[in-house]
N, C-alpha and C positions, 0 to 999 in steps of 0.2 A: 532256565526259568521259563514257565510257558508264555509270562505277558512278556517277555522281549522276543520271543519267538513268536506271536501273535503281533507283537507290535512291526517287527519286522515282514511281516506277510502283508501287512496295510501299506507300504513304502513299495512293492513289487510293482503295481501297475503304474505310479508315476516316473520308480526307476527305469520301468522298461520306457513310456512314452518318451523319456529323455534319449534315450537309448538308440529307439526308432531316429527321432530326430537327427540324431549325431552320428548318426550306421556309418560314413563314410572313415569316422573315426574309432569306432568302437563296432567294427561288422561281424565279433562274434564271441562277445560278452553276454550278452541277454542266453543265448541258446547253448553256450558252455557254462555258465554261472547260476544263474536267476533259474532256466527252465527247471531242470536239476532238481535245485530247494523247493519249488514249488508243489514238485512231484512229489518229495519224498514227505512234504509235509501234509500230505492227502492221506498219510496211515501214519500219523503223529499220534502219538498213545493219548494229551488232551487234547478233548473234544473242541472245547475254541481256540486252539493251533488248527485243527482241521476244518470248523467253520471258517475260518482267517482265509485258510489255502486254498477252500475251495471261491472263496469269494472272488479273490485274488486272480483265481482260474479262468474265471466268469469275465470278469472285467476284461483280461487278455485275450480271451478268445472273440469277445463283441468287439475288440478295439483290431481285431484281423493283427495282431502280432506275433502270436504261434503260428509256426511254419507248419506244412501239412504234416512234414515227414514226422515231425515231433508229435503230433496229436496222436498220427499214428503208431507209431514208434514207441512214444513214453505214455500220452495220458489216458489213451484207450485201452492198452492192456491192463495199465496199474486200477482202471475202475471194472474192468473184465474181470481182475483179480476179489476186489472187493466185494462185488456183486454177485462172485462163486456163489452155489449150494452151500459149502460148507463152512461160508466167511463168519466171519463174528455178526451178530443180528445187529447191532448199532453201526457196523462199516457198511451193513448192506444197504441198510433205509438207506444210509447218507450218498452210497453209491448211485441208486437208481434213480434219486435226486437230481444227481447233478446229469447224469443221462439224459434223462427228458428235459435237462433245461439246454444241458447243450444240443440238442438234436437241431434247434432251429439255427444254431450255427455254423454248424457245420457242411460241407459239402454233402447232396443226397447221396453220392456212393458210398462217401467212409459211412454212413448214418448204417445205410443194407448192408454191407457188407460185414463193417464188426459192431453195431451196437442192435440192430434190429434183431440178430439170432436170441442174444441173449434178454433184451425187452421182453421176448415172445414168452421164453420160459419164467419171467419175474412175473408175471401176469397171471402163472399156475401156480405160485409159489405158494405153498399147503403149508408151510410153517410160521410166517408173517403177513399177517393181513395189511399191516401198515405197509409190506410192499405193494402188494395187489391195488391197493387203494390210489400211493401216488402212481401206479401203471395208467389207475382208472382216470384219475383226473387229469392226467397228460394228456390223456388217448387222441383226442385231438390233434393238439400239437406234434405229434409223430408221424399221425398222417399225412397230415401236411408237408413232414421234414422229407419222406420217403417216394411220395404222390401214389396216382390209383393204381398202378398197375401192383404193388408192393400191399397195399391196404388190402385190395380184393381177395389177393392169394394168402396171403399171413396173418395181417390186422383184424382181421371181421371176424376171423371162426374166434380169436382169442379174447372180442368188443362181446360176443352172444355169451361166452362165459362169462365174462365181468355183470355184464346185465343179469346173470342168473344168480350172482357168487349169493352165499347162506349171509354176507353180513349186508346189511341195510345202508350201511355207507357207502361200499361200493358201487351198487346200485340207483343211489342219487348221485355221484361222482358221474357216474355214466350219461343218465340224465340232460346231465350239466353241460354235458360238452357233446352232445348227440348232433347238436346241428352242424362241429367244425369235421365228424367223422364224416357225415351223411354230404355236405359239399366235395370231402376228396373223392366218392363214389361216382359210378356212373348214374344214369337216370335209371336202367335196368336195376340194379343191386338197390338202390333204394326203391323202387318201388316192391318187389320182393321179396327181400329181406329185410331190410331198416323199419319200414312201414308196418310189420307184423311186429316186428321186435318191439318197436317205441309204442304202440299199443298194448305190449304186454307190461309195461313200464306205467303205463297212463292207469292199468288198472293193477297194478301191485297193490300189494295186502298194507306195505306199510306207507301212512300220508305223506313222510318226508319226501318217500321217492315218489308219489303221487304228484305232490306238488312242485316237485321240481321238472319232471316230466309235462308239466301240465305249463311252466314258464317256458319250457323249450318247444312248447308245442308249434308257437308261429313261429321261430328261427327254422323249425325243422319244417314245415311246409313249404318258406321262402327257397328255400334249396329247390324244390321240382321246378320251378321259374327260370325261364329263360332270360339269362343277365341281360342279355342284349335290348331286350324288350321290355324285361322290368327294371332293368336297373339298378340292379342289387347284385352287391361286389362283400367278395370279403373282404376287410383292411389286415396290413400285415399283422395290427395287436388283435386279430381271433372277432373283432365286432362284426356285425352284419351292417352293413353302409347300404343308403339310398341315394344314385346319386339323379338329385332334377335334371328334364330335360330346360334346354335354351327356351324353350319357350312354356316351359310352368314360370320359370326364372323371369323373365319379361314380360308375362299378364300380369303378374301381380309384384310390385317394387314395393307391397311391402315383406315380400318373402325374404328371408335370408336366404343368398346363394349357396351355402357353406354347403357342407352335405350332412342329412340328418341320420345321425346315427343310432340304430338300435342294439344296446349291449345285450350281447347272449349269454353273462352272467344271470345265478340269479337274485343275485342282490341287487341288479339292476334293471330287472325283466320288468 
């Protein structure tokens, strides 16, 4: 029955945190047991069995209780597999999905080594655009997971497509998160590349991607700023932070210390 098979996938992450706790007594239940189901409920024929498991996944992985060999091992090939060319189009969206959510937690080598190959070719995928799209709106996030040297050589030629793609979504997706790709760059590549790009973007034919281009426009100038000097940090959730100096902070008591944040969403631009 799927809702006990769903309901059982919502018990995994607290099973395991007990698990954790008790390792002395139980040191290899979670990772002969638990990992297992979790896996194989990632190509559960219903669909929220597999929303369940990948949830399920997410939680384990932010809570650092999958072991590496096992990521490696089991949960990367089994979304290698999903995310094939010639996977079913519902396992694939769900696939790529879960890719770019885990990419930020993962260590940068497993991210290059087995998820970046196959990122790069979901990005051209000619058959599902709702791939292409969550490629798009991650794109960010990936950069960051792999740093510059990986973005320059692989990332960027496959960001110029996304920015070009024929559907109009993809291209405010782009947009949207231009300023977290243009921070992983050097000062060189953005002024060269990104700078021409995101101009072509500011003047696109359609206003969505106009206007979303046009809210990224000061996150994406913030980036040529020398942090040191202006004081503009990225924070780990993707925002662009200001942070005051000691002494903006102590001419004026009634400033708030805190640090003022600028969301580079643009529901919040």
């Amino acid at each position: 029955e799927p809702t006990v098979r769903t309901e059982l996938m919502e018990q995994i992450p607290p099973i395991a945190i007990f698990l954790q706790e008790s390792r002395p007594k139980f040191p290899t239940v979670f990772f002969e047991y638990l990992m297992p189901i979790v896996v194989r409920y990632l190509t559960d024929v219903n669909n929220q069995v597999r929303k369940a498991g990948q949830e399920a996944l997410l939680i384990l992985l932010e809570q650092d209780l999958v072991a590496q060999s096992d990521i490696e091992n089991k949960v990367c090939p089994i979304l290698l597999d999903l995310s094939a060319p010639d996977s079913d189009d519902e396992y694939k969206v769900e696939a790529v999905n879960i890719i770019c959510k885990m990419a930020s937690m993962l260590s940068r080598t497993t991210v290059e080594h087995m998820l970046l190959p196959r990122f790069c070719e979901l990005c051209s995928d000619g058959k599902l655009f709702q791939v292409r799209k969550i490629c798009a709106a991650n794109f960010g996030d990936i950069c960051n997971a792999v740093g510059q040297e990986a973005t320059e050589r692989l990332l960027i030629p496959k960001f110029f497509e996304l920015c070009s793609d024929s559907v109009w979504g993809m291209r405010k997706a782009c947009a949207e998160c231009f300023m977290a790709v243009s921070y992983t760059t050097s000062p060189e590549v953005r002024r060269s590349k990104l700078s021409p790009l995101f101009i072509s973007l500011i003047s696109d034919t359609c206003r969505w991607v106009r206007q979303a281009a046009f809210q990224s426009l000061g996150p994406f100038i913030s980036t040529f700023a020398n942090p040191s000097s202006a004081g503009l940090y990225i924070r780990e959730d993707g925002t662009l932070s200001i942070r005051p100096s000691t002494q903006e902070v102590n001419s004026n008591s009634c400033q708030p210390s805190n640090n003022i944040t600028l969301m580079s969403s643009s529901t919040n631009a």
